[in-house]
NUMAR-463498 format. One line per field, with one value per residue: residue number from 1; residue in three letters; z negated, y negated, x negated of N, C-alpha, C in turn. Coordinates in steps of 0.05 Angstrom, whole numbers, plus 5000, padded with zeros to 4 digits. Each point is the difference from the previous one (the first is absolute). Example, Ala and Ser with C-alpha at 12.3 -4.5 7.8 and 13.67 -1.06 7.14 Angstrom:
n: 1/2
res: ALA/SER
n.up: 4844/5014
n.north: 5114/4979
n.east: 4736/5007
ca.up: 5000/4999
ca.north: 4976/4976
ca.east: 5018/4984
c.up: 5000/4986
c.north: 4976/4978
c.east: 4982/5015
//
This chain:
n: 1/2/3/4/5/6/7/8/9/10/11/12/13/14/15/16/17/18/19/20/21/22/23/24/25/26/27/28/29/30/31/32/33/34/35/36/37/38/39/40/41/42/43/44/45/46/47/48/49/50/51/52/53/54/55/56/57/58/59/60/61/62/63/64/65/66/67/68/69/70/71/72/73/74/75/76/77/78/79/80/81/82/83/84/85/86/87/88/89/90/91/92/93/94/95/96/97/98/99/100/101/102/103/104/105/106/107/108/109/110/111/112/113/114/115/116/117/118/119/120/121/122/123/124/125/126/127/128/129/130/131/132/133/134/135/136/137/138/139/140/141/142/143/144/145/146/147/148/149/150/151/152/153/154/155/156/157/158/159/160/161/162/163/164/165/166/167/168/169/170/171/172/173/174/175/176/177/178/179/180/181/182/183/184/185/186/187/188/189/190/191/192/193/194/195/196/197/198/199/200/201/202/203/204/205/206/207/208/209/210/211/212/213/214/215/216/217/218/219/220/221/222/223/224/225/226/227/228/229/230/231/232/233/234/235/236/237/238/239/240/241/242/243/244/245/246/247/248/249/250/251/252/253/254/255/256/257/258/259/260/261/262/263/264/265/266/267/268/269/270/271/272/273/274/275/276/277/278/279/280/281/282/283/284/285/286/287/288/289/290/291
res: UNK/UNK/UNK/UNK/UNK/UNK/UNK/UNK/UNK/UNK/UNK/UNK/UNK/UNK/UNK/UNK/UNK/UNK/UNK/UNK/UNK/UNK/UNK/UNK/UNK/UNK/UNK/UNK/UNK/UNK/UNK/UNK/UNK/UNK/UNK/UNK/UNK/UNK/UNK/UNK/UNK/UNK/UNK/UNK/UNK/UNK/UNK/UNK/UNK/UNK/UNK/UNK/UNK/UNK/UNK/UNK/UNK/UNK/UNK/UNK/UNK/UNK/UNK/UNK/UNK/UNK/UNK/UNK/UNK/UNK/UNK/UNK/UNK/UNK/UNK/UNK/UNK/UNK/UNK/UNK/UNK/UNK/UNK/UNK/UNK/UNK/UNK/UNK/UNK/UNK/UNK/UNK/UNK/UNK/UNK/UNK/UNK/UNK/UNK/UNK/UNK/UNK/UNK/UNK/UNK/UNK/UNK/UNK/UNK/UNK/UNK/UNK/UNK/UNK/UNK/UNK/UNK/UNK/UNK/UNK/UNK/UNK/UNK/UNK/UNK/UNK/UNK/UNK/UNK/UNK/UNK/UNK/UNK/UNK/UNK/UNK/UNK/UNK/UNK/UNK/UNK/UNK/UNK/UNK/UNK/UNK/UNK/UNK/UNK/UNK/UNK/UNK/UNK/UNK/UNK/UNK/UNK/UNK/UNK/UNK/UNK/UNK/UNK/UNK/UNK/UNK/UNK/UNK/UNK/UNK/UNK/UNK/UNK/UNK/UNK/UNK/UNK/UNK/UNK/UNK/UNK/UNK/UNK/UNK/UNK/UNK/UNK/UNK/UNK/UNK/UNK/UNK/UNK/UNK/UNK/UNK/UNK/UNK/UNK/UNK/UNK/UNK/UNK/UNK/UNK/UNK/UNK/UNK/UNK/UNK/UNK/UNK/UNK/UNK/UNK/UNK/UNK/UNK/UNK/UNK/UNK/UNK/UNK/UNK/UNK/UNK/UNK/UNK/UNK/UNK/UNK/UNK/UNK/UNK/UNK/UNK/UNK/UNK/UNK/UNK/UNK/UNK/UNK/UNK/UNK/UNK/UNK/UNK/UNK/UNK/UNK/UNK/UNK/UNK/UNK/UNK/UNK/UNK/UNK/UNK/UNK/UNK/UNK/UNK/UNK/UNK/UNK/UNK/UNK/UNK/UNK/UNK/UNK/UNK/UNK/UNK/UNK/UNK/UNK/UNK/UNK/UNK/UNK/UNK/UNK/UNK/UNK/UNK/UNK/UNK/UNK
n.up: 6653/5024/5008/5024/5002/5010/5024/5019/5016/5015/4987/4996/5008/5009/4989/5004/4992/5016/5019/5004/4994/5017/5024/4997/5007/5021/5002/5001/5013/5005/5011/5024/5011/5040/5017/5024/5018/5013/5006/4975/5004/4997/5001/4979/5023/4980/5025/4973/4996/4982/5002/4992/5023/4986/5022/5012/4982/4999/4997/4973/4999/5002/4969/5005/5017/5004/5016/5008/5015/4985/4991/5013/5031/4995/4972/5015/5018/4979/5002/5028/5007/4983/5016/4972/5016/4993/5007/4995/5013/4983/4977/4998/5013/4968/4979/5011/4991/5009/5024/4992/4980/5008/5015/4987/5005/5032/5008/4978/5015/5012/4986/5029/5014/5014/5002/5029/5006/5014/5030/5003/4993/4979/5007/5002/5015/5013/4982/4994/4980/5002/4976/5023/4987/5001/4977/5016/4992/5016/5005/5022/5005/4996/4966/5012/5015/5020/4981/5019/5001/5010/5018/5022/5016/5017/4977/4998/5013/5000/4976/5003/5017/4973/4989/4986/4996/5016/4980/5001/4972/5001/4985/4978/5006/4978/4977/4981/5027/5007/4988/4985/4993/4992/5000/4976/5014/4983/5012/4980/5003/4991/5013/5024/5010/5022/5005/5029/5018/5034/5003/5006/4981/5012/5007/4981/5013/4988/5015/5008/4969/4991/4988/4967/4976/4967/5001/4982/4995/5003/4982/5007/5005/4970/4994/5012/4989/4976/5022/5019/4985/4990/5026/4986/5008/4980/4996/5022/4995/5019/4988/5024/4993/5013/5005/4983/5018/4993/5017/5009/4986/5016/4997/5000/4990/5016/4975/5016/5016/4979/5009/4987/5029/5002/4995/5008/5010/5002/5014/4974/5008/5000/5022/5013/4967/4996/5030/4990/4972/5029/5015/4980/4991/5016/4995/4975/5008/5034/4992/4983/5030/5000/4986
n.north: 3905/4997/4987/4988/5005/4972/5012/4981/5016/4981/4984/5020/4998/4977/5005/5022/4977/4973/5023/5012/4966/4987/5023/4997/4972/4999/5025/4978/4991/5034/4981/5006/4997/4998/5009/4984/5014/4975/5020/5017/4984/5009/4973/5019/4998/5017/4986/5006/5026/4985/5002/5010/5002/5019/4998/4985/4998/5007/4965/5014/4983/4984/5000/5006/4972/5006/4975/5017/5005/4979/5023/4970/5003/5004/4979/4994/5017/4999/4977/5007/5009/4981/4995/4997/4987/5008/4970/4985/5010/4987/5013/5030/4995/4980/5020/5014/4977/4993/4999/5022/5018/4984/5004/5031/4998/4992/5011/5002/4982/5026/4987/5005/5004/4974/5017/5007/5012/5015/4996/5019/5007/4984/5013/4988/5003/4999/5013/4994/4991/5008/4997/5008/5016/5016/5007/5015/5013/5021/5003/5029/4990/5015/4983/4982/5008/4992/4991/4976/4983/4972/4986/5005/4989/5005/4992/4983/4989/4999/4982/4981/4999/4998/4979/5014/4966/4994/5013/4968/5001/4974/4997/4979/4997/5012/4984/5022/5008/5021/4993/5016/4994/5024/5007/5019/5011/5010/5005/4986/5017/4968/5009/4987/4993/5001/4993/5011/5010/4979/4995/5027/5001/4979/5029/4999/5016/5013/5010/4971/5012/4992/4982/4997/4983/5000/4987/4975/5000/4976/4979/4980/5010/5006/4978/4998/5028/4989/4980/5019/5003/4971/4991/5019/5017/4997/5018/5004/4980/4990/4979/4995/4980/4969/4984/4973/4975/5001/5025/4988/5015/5009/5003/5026/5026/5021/5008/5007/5014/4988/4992/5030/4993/4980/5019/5018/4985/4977/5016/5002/4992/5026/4985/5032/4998/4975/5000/5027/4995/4981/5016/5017/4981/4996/5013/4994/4982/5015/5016/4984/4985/5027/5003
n.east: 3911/5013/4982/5011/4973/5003/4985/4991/4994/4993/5016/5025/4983/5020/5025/4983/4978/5002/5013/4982/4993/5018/4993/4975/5009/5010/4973/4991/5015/4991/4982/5014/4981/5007/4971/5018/4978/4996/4979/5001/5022/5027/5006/5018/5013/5014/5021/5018/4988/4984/4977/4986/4989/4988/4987/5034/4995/5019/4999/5002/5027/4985/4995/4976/4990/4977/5001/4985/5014/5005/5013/5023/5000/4966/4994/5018/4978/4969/4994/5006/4974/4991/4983/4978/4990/4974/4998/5021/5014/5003/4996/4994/5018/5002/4988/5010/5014/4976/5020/5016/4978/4988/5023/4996/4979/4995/5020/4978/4993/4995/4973/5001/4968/4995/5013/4996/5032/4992/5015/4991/5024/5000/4987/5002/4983/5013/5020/4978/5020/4982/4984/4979/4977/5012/5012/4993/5030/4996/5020/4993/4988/4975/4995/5009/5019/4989/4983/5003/4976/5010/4985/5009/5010/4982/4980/5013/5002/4970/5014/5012/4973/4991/5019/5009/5003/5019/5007/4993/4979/4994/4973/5006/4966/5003/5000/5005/4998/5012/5028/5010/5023/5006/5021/5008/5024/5015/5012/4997/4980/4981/4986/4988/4977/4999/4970/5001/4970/4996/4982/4994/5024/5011/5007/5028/5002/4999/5028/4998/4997/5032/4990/5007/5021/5007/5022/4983/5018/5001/5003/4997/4973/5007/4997/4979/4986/5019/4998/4978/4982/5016/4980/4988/5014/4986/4996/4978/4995/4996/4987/4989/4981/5004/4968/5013/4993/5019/4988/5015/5017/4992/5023/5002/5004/5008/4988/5025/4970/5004/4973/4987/4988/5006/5023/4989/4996/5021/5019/5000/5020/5011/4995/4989/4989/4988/5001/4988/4991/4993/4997/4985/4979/4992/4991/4982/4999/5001/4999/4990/4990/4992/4995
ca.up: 5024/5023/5010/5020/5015/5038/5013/5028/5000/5006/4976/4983/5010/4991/4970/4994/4970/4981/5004/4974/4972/4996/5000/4973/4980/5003/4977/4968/4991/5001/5030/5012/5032/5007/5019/5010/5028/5020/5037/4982/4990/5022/4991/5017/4988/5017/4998/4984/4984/5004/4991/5006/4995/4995/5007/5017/4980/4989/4978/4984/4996/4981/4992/5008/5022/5003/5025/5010/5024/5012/5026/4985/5008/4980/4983/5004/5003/4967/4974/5007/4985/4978/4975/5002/5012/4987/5007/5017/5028/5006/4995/5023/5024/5007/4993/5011/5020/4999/5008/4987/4981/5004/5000/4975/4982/5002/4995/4974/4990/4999/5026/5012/5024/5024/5007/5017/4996/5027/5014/5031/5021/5014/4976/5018/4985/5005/4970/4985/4988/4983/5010/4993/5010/4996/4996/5010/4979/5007/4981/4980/5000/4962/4997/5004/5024/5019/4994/5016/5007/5038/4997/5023/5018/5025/4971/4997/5024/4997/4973/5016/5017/5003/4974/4988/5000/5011/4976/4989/4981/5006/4968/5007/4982/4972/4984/4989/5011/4972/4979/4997/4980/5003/4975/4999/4985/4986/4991/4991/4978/5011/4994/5002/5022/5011/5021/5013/5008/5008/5005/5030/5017/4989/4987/4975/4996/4981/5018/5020/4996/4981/4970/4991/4976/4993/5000/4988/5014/4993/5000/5022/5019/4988/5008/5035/5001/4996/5013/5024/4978/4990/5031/5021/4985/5011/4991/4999/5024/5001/5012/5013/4994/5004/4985/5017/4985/4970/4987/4991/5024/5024/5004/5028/5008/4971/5009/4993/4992/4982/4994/4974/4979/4983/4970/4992/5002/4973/4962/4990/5010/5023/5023/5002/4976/4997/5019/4991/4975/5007/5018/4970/4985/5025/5009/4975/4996/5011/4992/4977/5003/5026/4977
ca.north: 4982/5021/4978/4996/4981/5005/4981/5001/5020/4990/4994/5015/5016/4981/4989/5028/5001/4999/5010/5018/4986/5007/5027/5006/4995/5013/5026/4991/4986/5015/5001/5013/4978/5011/4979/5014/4983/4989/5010/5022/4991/4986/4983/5006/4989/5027/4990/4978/5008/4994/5025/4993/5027/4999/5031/5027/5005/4978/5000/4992/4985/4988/4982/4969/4997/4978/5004/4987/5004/4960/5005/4998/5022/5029/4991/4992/5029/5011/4986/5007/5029/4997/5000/4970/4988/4974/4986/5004/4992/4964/4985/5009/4990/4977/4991/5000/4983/4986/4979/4999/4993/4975/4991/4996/4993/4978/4983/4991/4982/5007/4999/5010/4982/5002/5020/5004/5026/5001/5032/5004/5001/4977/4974/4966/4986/4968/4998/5011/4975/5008/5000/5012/5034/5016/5028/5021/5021/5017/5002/5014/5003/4995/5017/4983/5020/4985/4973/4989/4967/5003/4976/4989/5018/5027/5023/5003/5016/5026/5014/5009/5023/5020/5007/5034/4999/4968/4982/4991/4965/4985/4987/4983/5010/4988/4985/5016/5026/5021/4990/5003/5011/5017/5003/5017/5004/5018/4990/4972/4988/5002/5024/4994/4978/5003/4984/5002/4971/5009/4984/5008/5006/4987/5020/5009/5026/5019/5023/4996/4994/4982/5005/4998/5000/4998/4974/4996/4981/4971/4999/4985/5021/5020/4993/5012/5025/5007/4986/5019/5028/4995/5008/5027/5024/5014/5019/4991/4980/4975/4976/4987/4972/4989/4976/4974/4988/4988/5018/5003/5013/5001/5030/5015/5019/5019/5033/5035/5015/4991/5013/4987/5006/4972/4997/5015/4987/4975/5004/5020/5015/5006/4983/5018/5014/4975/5007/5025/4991/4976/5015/5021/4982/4996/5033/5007/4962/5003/5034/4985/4981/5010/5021
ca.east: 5002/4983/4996/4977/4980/5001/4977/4994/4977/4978/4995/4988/4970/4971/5000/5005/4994/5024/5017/4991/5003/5025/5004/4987/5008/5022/5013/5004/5028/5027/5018/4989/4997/4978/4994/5006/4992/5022/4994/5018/5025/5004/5026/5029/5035/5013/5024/4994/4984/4967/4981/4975/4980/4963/4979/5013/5013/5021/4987/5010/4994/4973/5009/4988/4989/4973/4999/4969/5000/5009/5018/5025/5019/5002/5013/5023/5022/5008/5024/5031/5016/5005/4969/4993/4983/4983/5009/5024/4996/5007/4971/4997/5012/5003/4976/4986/5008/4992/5016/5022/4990/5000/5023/5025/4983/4994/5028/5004/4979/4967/4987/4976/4990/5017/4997/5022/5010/4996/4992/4976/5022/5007/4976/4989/4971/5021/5010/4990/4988/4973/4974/4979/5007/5031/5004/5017/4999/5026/5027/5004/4971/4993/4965/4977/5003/5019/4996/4975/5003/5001/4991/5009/5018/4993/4998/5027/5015/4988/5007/5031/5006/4994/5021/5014/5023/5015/5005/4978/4993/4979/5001/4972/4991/4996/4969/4984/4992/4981/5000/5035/5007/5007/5017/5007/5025/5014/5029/5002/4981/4977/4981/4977/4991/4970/4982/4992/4980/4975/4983/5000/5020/5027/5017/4981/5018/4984/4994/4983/4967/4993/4996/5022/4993/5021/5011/5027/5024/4999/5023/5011/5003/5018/5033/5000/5005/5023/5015/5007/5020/5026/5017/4993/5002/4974/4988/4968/4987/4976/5011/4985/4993/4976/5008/4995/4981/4999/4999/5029/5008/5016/5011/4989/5017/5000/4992/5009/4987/4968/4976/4985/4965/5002/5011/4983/4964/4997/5021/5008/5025/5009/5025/5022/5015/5019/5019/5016/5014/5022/5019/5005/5018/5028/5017/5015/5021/5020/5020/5021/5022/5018/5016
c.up: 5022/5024/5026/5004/5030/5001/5030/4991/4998/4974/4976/5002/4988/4967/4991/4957/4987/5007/4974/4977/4993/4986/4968/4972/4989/4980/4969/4994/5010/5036/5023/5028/5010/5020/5025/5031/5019/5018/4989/5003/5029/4991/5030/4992/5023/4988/4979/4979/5004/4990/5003/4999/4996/5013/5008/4971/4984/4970/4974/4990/4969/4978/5011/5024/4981/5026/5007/5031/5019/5027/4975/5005/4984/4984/4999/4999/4978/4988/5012/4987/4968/4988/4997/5008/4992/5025/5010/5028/5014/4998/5026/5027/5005/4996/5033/5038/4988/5001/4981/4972/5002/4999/4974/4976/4991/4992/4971/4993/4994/5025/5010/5022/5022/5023/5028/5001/5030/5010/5023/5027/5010/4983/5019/4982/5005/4978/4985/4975/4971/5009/5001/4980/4994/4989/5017/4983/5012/4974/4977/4986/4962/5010/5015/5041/5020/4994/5008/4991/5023/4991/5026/5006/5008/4978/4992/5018/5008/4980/5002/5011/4992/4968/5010/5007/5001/4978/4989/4988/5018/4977/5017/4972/4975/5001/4999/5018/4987/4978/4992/4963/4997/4967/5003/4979/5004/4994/5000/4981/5020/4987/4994/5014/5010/5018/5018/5017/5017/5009/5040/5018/4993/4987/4975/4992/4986/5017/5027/4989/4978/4969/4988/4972/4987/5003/4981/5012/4981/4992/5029/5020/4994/5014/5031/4995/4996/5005/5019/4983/4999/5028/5001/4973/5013/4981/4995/5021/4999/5008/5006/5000/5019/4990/5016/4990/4966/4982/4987/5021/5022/5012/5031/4995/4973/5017/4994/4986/4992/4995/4973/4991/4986/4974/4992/4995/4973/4972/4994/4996/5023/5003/4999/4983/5001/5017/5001/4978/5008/5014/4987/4983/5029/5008/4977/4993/5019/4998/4972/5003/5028/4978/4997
c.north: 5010/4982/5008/4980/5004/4979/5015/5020/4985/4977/5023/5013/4974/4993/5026/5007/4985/5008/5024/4997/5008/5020/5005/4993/5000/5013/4999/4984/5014/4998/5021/4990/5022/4978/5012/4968/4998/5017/5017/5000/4992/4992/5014/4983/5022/4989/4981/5000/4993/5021/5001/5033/5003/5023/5012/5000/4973/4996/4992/4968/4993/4973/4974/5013/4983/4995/4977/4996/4979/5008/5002/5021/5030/4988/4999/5025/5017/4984/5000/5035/5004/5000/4967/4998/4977/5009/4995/4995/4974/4986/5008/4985/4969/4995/5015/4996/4961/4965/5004/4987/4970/4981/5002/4983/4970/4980/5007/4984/5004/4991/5019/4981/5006/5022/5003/5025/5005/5035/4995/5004/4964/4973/4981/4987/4968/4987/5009/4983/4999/4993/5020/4996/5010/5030/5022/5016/5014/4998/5020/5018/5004/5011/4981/5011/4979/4971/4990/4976/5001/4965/4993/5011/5015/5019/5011/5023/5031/5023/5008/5027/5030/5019/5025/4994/4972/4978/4992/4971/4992/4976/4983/5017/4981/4989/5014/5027/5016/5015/5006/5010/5028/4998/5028/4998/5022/4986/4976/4992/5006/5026/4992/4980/4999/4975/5016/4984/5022/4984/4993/5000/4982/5017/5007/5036/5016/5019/4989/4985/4975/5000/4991/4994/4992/4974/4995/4988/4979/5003/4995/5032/5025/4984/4999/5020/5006/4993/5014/5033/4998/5007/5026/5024/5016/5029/4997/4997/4985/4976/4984/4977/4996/4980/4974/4993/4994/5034/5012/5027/5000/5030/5004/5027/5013/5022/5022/5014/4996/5014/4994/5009/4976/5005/5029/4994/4985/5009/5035/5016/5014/5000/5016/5007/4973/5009/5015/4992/4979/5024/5013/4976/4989/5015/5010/4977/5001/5021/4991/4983/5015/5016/4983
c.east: 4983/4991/4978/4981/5008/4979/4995/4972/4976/5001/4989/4974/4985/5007/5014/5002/5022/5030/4998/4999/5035/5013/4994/5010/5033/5014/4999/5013/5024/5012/4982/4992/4994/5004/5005/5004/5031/5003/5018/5024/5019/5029/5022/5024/5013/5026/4996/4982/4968/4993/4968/4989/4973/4996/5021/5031/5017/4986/5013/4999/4982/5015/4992/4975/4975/5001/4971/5003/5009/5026/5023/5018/5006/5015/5028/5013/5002/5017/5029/5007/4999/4970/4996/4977/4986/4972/5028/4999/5012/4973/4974/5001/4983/4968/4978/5002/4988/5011/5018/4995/4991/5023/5006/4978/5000/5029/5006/4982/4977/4984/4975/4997/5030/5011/5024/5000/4998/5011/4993/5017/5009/4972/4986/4975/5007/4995/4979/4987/4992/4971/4983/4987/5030/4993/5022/5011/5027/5011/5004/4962/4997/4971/4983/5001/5014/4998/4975/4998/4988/4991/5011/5032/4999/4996/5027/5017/4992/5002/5026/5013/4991/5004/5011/5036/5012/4999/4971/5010/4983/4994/4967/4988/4998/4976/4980/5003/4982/5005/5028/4999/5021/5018/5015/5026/5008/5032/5001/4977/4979/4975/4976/4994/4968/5002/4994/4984/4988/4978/5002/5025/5027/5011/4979/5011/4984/4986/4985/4962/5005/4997/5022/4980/5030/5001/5024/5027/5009/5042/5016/4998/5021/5032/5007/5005/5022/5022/5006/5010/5029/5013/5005/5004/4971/4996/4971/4991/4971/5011/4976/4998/4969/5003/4991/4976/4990/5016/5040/5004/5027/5013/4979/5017/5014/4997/5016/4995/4975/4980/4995/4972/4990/5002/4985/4975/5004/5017/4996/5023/5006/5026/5027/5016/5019/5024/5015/5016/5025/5019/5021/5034/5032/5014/5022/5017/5018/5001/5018/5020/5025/5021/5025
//
């Protein structure tokens, strides 16, 4: 099995070890990755034919795509020329689109804080019917990046202006600021689960100074979890939780492209062999069922 890592340059530099974890481990279950950057590649459609080139050169097509790079478009254009793509690029698209994900989340009976779907092209502080303070969160933003609390309007507005991009949530802040739960999937089975916390900062992001410890997940909280799993053909993901007053949780995102120094710090498994072994085993269940 002959498989690409894709990731944006400036990601790969910063989670360079565990791109390498992959790579590494890879070769002992017989497959072959390489890792291979977005700036690299350039998506052709010559008449009716797609194609993708690396470095100038038409690229053989790849059984499968790791795609780290939160860009559906790449996605779409491997899995049209015949590779599989994990993440798929539906999932891709929707998870990292903030408003969207909410919509499909929330219209299964899940709940998160109050939240308006907003763009900057037509948004009226008119309408703005929520209470202070308000969480800002561009749309397509991760990592804890583009997310403010604003305690006024004018805070507001000033935040507005100065997003990456039109598409913005606007969320009242939770009970517990600070404070999120982090869940890890694999296909359809739960993996793991962390506490993220910061004392200093509403955002609890790992990568912006926060701490983490394992967390168990409560029944009641497993049948939330699997309630948004049954929505979504996921490959591996994060699924983002804050919580209410009385500690229940409340959806907040999913993550695409999931960080995992959490699950290096608290479990003894590595993440990548699980992922690899899930890719390994799908690859070999649809090559049986195409026969």
């Amino acid at each position: 099995m002959r498989g690409i890592l894709l990731y944006n340059r400036e990601d790969f530099y910063k989670n360079k070890w565990f791109a390498e974890r992959i790579v590494d481990n890879a070769k002992q279950l017989d497959m072959e990755i390489k890792v291979i950057l977005t700036d690299e590649i350039n998506l052709i459609i010559d008449s009716d034919k797609l194609l993708v080139t690396h470095r100038g050169e038409e690229l053989l097509k790849p059984d499968f795509v790791i795609n780290r790079s939160r860009d559906s478009v790449i996605g779409y254009h491997f899995q049209i020329i015949g590779s599989t793509v994990f993440n798929s690029p539906q999932i891709t698209e929707v998870c990292n689109n903030k408003a969207r994900t909410h919509q499909i989340v929330n219209s299964h009976g899940i709940p998160s804080v109050k939240t308006l779907i907003c763009n900057r092209k037509y948004f009226s502080p008119s309408y703005v019917e929520l209470k202070f303070p308000i969480v800002i969160k561009s749309s397509s933003g991760h990592g804890g990046l583009e997310v403010y609390k604003v305690d006024c309007m004018n805070e507001l507005l000033d935040k507005i202006s100065i997003l990456s991009e039109d598409g913005f949530i606007l969320q009242e802040l939770c009970s517990n600021p600070g404070k999120d739960i982090r869940v890890y999937v694999i296909g359809k089975e739960v993996i793991a689960s962390v506490i993220r916390y910061s004392i200093e900062d509403f955002r609890a992001n790992i990568s912006l100074g926060g701490n983490s410890s394992v967390y168990n997940l409560s029944e009641k909280d497993l049948e939330i979890v699997n309630k948004i799993i049954n929505i979504f053909n996921f490959d591996f993901v994060g699924i983002d939780f804050i919580l209410d007053s009385n500690n229940n949780l409340l959806f907040n995102e999913i993550e695409d492209v999931v960080g995992t120094r959490a699950l290096y710090k608290h479990y003894n498994f590595d993440i990548t062999k699980k992922f690899l072994e899930y890719i390994k085993n799908e690859l070999t269940k649809r090559k049986t069922n195409n026969k």
